[in-house]
mmCIF file of the N, C-alpha and C atoms, coordinates in Angstrom:
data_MODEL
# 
_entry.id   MODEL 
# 
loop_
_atom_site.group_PDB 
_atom_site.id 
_atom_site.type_symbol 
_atom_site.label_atom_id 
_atom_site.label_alt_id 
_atom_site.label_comp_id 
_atom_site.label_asym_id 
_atom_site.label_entity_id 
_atom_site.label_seq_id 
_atom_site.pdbx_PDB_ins_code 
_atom_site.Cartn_x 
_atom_site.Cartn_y 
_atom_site.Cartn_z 
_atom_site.occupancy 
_atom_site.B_iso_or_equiv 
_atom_site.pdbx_formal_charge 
_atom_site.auth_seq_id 
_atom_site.auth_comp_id 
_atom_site.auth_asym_id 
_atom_site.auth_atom_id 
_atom_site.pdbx_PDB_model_num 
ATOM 1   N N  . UNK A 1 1  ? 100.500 -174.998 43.889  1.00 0.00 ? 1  UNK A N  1 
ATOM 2   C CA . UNK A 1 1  ? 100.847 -173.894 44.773  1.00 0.00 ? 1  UNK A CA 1 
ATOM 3   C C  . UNK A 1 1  ? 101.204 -174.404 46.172  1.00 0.00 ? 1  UNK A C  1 
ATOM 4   N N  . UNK A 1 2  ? 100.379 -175.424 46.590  1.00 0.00 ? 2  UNK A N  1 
ATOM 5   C CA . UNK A 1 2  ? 100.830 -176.014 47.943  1.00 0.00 ? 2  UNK A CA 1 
ATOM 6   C C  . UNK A 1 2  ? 102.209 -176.977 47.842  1.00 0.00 ? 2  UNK A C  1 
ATOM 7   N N  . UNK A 1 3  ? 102.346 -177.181 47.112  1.00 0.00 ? 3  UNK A N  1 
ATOM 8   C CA . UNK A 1 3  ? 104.009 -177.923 47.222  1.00 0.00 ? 3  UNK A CA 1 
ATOM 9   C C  . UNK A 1 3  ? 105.278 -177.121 46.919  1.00 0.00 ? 3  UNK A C  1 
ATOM 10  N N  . UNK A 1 4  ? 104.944 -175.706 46.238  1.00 0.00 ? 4  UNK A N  1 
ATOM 11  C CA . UNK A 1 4  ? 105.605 -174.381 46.700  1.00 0.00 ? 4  UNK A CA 1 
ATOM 12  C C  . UNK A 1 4  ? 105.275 -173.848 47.763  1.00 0.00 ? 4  UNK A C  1 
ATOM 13  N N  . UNK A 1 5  ? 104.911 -173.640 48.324  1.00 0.00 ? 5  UNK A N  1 
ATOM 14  C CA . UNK A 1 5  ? 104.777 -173.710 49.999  1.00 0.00 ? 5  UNK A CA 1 
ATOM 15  C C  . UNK A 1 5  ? 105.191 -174.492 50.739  1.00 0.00 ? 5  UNK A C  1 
ATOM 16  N N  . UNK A 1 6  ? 105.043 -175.126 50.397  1.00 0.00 ? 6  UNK A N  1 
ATOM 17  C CA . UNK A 1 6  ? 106.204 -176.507 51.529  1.00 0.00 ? 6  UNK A CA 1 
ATOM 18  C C  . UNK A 1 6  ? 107.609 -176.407 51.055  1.00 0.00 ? 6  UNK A C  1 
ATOM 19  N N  . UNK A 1 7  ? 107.649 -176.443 49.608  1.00 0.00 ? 7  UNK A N  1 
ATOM 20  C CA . UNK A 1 7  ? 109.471 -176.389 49.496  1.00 0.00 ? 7  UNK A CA 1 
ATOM 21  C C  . UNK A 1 7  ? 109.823 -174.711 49.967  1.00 0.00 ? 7  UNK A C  1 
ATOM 22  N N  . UNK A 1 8  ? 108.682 -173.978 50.560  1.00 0.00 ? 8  UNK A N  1 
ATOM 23  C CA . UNK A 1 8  ? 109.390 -172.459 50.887  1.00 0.00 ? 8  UNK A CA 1 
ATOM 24  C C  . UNK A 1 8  ? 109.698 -172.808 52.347  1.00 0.00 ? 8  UNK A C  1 
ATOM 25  N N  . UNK A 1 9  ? 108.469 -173.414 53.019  1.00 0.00 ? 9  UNK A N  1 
ATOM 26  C CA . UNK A 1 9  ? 108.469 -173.702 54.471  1.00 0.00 ? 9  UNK A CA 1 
ATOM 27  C C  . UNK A 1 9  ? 110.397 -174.248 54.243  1.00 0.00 ? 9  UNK A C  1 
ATOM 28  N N  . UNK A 1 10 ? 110.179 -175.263 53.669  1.00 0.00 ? 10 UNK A N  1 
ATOM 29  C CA . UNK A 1 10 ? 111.698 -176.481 53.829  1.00 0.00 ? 10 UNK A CA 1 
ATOM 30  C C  . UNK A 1 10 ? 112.995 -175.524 54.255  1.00 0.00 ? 10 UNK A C  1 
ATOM 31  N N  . UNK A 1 11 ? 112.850 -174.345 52.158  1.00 0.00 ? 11 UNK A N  1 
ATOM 32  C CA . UNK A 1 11 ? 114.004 -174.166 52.238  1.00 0.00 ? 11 UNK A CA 1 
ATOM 33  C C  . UNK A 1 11 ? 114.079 -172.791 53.569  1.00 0.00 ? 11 UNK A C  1 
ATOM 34  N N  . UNK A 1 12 ? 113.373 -172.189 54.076  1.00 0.00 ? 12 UNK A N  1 
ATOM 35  C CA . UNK A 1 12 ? 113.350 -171.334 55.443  1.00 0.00 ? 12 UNK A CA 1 
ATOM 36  C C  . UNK A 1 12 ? 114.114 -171.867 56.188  1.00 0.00 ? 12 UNK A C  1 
ATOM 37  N N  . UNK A 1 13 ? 113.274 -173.426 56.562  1.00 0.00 ? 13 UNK A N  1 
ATOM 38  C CA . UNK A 1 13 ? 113.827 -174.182 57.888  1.00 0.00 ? 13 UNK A CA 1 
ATOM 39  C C  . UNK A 1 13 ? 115.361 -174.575 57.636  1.00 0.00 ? 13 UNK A C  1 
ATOM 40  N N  . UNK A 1 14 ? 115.660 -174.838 56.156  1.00 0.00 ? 14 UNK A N  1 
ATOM 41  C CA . UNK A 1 14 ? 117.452 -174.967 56.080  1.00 0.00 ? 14 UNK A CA 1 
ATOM 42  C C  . UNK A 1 14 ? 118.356 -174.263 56.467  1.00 0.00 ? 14 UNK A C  1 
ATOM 43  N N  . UNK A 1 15 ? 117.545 -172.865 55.738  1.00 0.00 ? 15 UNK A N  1 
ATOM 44  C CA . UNK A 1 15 ? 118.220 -171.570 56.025  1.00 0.00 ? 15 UNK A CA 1 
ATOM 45  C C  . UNK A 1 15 ? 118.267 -171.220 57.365  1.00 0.00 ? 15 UNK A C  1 
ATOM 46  N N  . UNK A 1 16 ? 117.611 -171.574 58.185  1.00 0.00 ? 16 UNK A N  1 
ATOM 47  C CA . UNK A 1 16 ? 117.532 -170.690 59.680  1.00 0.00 ? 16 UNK A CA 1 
ATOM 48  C C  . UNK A 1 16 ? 118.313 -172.104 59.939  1.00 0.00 ? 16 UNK A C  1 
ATOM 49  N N  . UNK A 1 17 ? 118.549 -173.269 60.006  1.00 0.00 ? 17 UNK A N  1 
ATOM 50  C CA . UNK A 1 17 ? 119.758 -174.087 60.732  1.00 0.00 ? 17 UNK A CA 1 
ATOM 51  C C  . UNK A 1 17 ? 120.806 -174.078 59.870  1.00 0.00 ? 17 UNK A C  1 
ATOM 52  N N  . UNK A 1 18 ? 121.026 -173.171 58.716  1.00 0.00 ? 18 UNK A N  1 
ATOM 53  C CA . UNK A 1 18 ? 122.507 -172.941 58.410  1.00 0.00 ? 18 UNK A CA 1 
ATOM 54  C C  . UNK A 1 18 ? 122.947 -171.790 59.092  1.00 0.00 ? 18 UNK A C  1 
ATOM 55  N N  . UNK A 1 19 ? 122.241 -170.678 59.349  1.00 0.00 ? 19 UNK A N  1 
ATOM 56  C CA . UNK A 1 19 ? 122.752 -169.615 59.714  1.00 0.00 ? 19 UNK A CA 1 
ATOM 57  C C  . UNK A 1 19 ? 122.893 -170.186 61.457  1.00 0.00 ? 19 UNK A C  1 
ATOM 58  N N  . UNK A 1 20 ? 121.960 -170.555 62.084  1.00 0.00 ? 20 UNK A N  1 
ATOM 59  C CA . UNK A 1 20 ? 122.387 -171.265 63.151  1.00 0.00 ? 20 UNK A CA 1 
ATOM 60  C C  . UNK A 1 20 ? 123.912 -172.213 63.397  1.00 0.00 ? 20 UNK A C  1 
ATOM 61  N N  . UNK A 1 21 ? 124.113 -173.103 62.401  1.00 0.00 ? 21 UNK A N  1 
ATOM 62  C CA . UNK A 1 21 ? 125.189 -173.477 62.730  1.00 0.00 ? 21 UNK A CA 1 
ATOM 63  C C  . UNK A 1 21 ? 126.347 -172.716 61.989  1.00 0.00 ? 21 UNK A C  1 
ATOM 64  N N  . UNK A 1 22 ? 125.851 -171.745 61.589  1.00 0.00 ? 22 UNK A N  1 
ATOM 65  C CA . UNK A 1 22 ? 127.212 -170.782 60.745  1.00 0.00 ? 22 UNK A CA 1 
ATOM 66  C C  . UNK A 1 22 ? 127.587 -169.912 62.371  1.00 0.00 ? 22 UNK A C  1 
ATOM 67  N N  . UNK A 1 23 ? 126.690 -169.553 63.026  1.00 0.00 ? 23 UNK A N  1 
ATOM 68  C CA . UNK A 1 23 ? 126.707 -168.733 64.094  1.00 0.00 ? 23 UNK A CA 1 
ATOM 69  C C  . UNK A 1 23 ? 127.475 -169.741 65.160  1.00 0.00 ? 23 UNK A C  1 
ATOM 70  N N  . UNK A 1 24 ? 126.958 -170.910 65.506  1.00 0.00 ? 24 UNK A N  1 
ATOM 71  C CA . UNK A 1 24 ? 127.981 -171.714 66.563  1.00 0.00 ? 24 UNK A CA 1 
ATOM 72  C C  . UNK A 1 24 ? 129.225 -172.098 65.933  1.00 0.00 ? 24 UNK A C  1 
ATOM 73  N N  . UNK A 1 25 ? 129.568 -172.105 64.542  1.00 0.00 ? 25 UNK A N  1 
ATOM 74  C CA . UNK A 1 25 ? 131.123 -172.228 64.182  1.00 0.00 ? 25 UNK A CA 1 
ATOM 75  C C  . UNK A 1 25 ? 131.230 -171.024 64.409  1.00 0.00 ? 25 UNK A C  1 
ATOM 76  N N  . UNK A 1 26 ? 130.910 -169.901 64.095  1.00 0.00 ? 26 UNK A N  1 
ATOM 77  C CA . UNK A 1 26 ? 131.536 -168.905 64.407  1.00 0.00 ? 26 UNK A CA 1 
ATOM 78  C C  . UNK A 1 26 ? 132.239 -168.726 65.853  1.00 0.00 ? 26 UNK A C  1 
ATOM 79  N N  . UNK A 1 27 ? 131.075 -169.306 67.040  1.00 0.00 ? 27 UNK A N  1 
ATOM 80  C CA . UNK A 1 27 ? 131.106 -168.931 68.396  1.00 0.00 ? 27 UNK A CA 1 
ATOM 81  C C  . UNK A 1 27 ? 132.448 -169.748 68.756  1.00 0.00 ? 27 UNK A C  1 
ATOM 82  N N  . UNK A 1 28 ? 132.163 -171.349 68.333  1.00 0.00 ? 28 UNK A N  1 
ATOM 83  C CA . UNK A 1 28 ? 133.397 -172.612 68.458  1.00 0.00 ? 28 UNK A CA 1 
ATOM 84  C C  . UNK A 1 28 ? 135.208 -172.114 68.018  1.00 0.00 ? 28 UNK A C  1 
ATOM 85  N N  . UNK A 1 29 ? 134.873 -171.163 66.638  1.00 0.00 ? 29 UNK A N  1 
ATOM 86  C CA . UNK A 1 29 ? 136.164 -170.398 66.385  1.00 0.00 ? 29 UNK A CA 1 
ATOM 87  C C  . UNK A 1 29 ? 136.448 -169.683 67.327  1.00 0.00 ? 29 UNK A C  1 
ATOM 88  N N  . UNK A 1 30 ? 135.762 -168.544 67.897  1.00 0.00 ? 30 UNK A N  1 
ATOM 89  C CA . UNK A 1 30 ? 136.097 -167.995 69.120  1.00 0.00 ? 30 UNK A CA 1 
ATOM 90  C C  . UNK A 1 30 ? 136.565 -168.556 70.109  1.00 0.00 ? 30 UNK A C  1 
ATOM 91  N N  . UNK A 1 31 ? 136.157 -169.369 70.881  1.00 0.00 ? 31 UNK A N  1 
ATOM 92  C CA . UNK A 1 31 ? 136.371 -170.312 71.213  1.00 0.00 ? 31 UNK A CA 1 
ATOM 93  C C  . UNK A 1 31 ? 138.002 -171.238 71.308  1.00 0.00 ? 31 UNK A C  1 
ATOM 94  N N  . UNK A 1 32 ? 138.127 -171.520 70.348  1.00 0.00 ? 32 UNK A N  1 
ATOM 95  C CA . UNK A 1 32 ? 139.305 -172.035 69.814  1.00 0.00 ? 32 UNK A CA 1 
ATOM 96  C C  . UNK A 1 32 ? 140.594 -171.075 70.087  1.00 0.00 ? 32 UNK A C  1 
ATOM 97  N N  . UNK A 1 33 ? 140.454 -170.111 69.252  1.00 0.00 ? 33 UNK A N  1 
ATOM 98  C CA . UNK A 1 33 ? 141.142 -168.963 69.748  1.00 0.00 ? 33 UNK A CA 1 
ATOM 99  C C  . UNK A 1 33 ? 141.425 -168.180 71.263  1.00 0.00 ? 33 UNK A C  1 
ATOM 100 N N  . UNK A 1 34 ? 140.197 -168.779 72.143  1.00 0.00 ? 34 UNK A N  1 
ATOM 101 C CA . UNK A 1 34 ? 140.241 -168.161 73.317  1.00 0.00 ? 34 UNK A CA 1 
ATOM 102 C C  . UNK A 1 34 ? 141.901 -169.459 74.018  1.00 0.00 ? 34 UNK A C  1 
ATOM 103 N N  . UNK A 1 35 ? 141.591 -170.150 73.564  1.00 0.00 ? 35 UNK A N  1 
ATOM 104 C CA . UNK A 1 35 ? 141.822 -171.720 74.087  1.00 0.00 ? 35 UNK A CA 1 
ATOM 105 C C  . UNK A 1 35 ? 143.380 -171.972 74.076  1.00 0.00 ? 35 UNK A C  1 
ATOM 106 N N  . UNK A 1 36 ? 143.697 -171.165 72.558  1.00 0.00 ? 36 UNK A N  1 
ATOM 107 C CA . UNK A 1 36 ? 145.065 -170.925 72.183  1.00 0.00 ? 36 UNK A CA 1 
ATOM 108 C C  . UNK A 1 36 ? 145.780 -169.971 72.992  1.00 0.00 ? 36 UNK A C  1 
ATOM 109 N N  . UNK A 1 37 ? 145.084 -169.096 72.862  1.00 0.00 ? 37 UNK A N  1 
ATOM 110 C CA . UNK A 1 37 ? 145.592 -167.996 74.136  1.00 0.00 ? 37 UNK A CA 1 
ATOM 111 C C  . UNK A 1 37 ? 146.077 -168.568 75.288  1.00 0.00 ? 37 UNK A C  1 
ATOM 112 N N  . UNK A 1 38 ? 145.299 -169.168 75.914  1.00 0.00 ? 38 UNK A N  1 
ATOM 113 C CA . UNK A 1 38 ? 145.524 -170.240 77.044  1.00 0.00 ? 38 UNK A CA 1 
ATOM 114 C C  . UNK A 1 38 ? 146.355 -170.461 77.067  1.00 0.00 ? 38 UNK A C  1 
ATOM 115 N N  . UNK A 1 39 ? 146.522 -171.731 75.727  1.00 0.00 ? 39 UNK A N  1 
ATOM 116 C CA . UNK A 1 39 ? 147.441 -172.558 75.874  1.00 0.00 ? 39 UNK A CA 1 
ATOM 117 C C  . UNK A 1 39 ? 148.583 -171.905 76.064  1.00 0.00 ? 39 UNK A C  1 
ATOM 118 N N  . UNK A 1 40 ? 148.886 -170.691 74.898  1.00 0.00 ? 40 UNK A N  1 
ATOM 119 C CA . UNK A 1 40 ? 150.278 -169.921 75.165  1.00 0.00 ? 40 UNK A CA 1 
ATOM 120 C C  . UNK A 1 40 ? 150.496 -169.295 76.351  1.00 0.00 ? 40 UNK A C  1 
ATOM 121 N N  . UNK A 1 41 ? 149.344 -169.242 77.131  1.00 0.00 ? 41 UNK A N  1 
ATOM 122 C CA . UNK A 1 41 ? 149.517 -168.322 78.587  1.00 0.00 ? 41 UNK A CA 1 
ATOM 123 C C  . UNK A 1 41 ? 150.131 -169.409 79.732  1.00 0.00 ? 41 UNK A C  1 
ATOM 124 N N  . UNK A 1 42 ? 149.716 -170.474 79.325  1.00 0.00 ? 42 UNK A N  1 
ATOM 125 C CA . UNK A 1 42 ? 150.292 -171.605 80.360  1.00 0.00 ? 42 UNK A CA 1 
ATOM 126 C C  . UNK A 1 42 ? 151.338 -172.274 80.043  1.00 0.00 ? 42 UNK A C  1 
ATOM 127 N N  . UNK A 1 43 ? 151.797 -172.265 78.393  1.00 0.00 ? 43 UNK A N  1 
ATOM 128 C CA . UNK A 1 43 ? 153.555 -172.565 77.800  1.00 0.00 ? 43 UNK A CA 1 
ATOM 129 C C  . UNK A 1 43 ? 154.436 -171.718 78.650  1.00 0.00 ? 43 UNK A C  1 
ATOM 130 N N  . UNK A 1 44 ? 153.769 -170.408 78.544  1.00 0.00 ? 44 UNK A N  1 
ATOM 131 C CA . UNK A 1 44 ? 154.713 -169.352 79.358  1.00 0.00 ? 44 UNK A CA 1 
ATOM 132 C C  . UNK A 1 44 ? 154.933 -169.513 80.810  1.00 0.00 ? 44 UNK A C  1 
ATOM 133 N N  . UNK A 1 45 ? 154.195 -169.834 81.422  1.00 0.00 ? 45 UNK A N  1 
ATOM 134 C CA . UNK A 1 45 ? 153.740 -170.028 83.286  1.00 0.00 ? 45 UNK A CA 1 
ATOM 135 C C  . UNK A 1 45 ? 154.734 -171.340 83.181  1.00 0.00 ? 45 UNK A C  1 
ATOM 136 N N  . UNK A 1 46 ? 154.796 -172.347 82.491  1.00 0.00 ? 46 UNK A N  1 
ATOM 137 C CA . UNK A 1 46 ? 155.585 -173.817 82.762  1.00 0.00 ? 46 UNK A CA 1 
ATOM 138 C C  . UNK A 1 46 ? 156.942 -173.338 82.460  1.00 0.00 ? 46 UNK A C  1 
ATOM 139 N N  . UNK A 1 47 ? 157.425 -172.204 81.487  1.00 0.00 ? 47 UNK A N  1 
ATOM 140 C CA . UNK A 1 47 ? 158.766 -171.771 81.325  1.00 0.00 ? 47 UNK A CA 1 
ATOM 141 C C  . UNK A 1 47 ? 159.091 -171.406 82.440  1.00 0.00 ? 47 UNK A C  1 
ATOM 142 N N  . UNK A 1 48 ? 158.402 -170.212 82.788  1.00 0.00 ? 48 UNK A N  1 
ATOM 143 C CA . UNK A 1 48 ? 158.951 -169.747 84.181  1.00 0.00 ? 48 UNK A CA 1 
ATOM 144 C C  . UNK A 1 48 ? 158.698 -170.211 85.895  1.00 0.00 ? 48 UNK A C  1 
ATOM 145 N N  . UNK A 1 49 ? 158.127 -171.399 85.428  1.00 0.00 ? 49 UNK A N  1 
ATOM 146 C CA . UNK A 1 49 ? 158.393 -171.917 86.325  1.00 0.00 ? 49 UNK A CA 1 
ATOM 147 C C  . UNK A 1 49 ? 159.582 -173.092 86.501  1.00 0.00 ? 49 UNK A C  1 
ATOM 148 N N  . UNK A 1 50 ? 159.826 -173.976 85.319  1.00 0.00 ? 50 UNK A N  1 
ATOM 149 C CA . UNK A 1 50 ? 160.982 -173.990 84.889  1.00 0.00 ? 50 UNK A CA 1 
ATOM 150 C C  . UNK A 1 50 ? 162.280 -173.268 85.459  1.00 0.00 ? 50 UNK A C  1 
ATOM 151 N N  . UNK A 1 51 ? 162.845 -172.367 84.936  1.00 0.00 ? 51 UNK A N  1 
ATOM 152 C CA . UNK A 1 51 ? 163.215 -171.416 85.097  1.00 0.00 ? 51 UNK A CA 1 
ATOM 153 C C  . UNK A 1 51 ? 163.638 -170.977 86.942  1.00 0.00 ? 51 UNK A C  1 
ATOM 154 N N  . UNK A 1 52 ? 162.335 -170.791 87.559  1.00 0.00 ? 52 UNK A N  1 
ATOM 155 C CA . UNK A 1 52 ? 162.464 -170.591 88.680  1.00 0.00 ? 52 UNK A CA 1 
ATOM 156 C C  . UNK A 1 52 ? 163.152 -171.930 89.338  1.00 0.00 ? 52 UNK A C  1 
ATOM 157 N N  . UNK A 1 53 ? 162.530 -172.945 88.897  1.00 0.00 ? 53 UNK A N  1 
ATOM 158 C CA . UNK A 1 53 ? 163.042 -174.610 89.900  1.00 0.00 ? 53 UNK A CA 1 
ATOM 159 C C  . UNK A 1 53 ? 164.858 -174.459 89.740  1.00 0.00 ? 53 UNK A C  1 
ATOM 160 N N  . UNK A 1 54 ? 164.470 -174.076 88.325  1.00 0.00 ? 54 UNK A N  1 
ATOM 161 C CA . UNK A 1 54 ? 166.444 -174.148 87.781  1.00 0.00 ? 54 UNK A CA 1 
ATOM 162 C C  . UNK A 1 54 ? 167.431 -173.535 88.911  1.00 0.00 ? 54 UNK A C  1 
ATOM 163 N N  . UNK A 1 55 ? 166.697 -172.116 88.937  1.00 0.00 ? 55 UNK A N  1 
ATOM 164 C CA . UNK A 1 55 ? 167.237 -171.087 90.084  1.00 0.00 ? 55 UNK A CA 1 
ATOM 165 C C  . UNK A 1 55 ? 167.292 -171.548 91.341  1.00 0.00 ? 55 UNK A C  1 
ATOM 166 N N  . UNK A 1 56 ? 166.213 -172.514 92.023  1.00 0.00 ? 56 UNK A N  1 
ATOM 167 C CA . UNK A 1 56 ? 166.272 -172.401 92.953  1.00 0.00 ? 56 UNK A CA 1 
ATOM 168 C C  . UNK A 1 56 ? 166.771 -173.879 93.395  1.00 0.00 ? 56 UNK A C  1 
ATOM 169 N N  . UNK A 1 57 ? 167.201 -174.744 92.470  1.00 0.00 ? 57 UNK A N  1 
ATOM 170 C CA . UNK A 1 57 ? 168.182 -175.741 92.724  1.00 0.00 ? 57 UNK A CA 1 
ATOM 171 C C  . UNK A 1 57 ? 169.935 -175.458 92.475  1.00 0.00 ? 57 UNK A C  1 
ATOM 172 N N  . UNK A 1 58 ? 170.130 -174.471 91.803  1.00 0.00 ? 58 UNK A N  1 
ATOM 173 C CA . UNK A 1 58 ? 171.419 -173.556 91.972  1.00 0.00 ? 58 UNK A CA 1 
ATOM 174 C C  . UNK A 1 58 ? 171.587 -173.219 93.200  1.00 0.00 ? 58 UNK A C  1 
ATOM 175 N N  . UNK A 1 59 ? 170.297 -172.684 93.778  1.00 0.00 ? 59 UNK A N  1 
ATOM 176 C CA . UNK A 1 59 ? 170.899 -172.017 95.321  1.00 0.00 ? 59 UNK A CA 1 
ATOM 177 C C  . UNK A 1 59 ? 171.038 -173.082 95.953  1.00 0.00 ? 59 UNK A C  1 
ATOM 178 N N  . UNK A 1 60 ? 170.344 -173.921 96.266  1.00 0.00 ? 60 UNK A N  1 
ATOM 179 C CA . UNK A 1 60 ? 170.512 -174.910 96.694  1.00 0.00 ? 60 UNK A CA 1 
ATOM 180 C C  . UNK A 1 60 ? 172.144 -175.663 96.625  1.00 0.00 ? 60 UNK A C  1 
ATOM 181 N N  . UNK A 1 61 ? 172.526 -175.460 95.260  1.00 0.00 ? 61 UNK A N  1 
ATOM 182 C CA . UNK A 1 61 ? 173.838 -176.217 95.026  1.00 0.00 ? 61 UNK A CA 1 
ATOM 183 C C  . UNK A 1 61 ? 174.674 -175.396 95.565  1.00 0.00 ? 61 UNK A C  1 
ATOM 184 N N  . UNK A 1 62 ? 174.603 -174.221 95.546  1.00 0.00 ? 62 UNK A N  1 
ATOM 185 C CA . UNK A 1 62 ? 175.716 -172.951 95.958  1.00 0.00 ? 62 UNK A CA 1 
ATOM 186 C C  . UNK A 1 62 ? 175.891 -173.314 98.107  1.00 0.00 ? 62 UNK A C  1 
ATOM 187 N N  . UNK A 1 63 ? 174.459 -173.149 98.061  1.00 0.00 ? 63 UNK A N  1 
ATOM 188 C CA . UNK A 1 63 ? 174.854 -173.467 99.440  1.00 0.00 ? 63 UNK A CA 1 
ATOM 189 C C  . UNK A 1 63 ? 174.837 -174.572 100.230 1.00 0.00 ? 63 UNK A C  1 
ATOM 190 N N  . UNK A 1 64 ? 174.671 -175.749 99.751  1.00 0.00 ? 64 UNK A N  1 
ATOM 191 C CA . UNK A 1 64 ? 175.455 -177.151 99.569  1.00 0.00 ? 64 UNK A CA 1 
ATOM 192 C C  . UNK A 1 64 ? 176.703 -176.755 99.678  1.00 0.00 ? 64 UNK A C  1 
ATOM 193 N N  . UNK A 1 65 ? 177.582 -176.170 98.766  1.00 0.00 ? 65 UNK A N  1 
ATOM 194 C CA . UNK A 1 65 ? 179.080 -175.826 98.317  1.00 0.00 ? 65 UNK A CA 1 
ATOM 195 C C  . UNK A 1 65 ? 179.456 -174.946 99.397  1.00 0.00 ? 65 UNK A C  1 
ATOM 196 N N  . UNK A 1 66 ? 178.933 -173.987 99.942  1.00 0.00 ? 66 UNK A N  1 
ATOM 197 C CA . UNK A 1 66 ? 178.934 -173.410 101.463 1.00 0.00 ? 66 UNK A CA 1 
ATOM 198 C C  . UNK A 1 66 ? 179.251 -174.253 102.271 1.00 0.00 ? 66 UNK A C  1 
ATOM 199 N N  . UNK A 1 67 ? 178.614 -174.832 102.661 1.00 0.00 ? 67 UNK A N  1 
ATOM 200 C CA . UNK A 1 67 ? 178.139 -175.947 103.807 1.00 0.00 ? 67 UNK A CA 1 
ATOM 201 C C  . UNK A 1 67 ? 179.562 -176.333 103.781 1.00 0.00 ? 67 UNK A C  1 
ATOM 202 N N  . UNK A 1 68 ? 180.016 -177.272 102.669 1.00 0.00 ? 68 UNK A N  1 
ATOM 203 C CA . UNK A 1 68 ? 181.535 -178.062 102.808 1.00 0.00 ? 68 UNK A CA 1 
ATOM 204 C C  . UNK A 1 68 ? 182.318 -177.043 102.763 1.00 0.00 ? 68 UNK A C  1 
ATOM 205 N N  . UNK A 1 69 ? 182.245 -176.514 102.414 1.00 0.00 ? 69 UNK A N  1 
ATOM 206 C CA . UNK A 1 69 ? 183.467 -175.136 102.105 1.00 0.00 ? 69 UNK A CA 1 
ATOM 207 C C  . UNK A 1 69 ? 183.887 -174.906 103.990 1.00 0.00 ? 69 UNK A C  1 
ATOM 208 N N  . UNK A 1 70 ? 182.576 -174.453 104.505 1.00 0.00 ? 70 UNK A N  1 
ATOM 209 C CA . UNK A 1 70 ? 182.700 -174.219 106.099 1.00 0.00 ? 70 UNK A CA 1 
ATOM 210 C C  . UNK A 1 70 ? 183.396 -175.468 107.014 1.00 0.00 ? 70 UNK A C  1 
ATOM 211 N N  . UNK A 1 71 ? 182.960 -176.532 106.158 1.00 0.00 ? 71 UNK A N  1 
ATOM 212 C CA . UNK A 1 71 ? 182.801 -177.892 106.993 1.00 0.00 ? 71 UNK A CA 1 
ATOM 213 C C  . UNK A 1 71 ? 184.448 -178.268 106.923 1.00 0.00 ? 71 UNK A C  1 
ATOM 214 N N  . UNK A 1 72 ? 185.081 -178.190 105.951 1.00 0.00 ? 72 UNK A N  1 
ATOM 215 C CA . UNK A 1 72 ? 186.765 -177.840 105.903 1.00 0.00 ? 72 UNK A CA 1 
ATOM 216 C C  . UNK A 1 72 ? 187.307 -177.264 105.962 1.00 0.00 ? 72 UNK A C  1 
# 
């Protein structure tokens, strides 16, 4: 009877650190997912910033092209 008691104690203690680490993969998936979000939130921020440099080396070129335009 006492070595069924210990393999109950055991299999408890397995069970409460599987559900434990079933619960931090769970949390780590969250996690992960939060992370992705991110990442796509900051793909987007580097496009448009991109984007903006593009624009604002056009103006730059346009009024460069001013400049000589006046200058002759």
């Amino acid at each position: 009877m006492e070595k069924i008691d210990i393999l109950e104690q055991k299999i408890r203690k397995a069970l409460e650190e599987y559900n434990s680490l079933k619960k931090e993969n769970g949390d780590l998936k969250e996690k992960v997912k939060e992370l992705e979000i991110f990442k796509s939130d900051m793909e987007k921020l580097r496009d448009k910033r991109d984007k903006a440099k593009s624009q604002v080396d056009d103006i730059i070129d346009t009024i460069d092209k001013i400049q000589l335009d006046l200058k002759l």
